[in-house]
C-alpha positions in Angstrom: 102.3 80.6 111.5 102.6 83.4 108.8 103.3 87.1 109.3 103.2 89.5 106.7 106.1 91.5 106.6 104.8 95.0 105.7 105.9 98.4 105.7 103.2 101.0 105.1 100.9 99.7 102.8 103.6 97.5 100.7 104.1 93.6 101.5 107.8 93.2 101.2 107.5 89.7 102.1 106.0 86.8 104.5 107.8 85.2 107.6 106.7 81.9 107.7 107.4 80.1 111.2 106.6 76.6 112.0 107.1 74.8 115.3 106.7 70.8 116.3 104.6 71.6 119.3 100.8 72.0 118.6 99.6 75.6 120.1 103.3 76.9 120.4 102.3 80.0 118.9 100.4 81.8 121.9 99.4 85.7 121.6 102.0 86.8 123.1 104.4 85.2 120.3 101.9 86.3 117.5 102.6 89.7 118.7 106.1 89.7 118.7 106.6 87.9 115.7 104.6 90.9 114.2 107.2 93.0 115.6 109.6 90.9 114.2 108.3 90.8 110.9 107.9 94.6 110.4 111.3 95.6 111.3 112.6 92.7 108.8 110.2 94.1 106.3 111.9 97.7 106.8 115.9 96.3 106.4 114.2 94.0 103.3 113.2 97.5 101.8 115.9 99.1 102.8 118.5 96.8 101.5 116.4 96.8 97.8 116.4 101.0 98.0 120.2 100.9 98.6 121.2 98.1 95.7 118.7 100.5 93.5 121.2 103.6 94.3 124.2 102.1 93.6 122.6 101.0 90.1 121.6 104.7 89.8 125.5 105.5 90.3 126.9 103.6 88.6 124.7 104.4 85.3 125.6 108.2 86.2 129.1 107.4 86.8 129.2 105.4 83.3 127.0 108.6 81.7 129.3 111.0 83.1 132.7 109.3 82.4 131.8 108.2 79.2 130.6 112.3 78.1 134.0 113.7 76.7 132.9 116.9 76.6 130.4 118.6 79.0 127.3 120.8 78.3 126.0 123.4 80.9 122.7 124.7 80.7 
């Protein structure tokens, strides 16, 4: 069984499950493995949007130490 791991109209990703037992996916599964899969989605997007931050900083950090002297506007 695959789920697409989706948050708003982005696919982050795809849970793939697999079970030896033929029909062990019921409804009931599907749906919470849905559930699943969302909320994994949202920490998968949320861990890329904090990693892209810290790159962010540290450019800003390198801009700003590396500026001997400052300009205002």
């Amino acid at each position: 069984m695959t789920v697409p791991m989706v948050v708003g109209d982005t696919l982050v990703g795809v849970l793939d499950l697999q079970s030896d037992k033929v029909d062990n996916f019921t409804e009931v599964k599907a749906r919470i493995q849905t559930i699943l899969g969302n909320q994994i989605a949202v920490a998968v997007q949320n861990a890329r949007t904090y990693l892209r931050v810290q790159d962010d900083n540290k450019l800003l950090d390198s801009i700003v130490n590396g500026t001997p002297d400052w300009i205002f506007l």
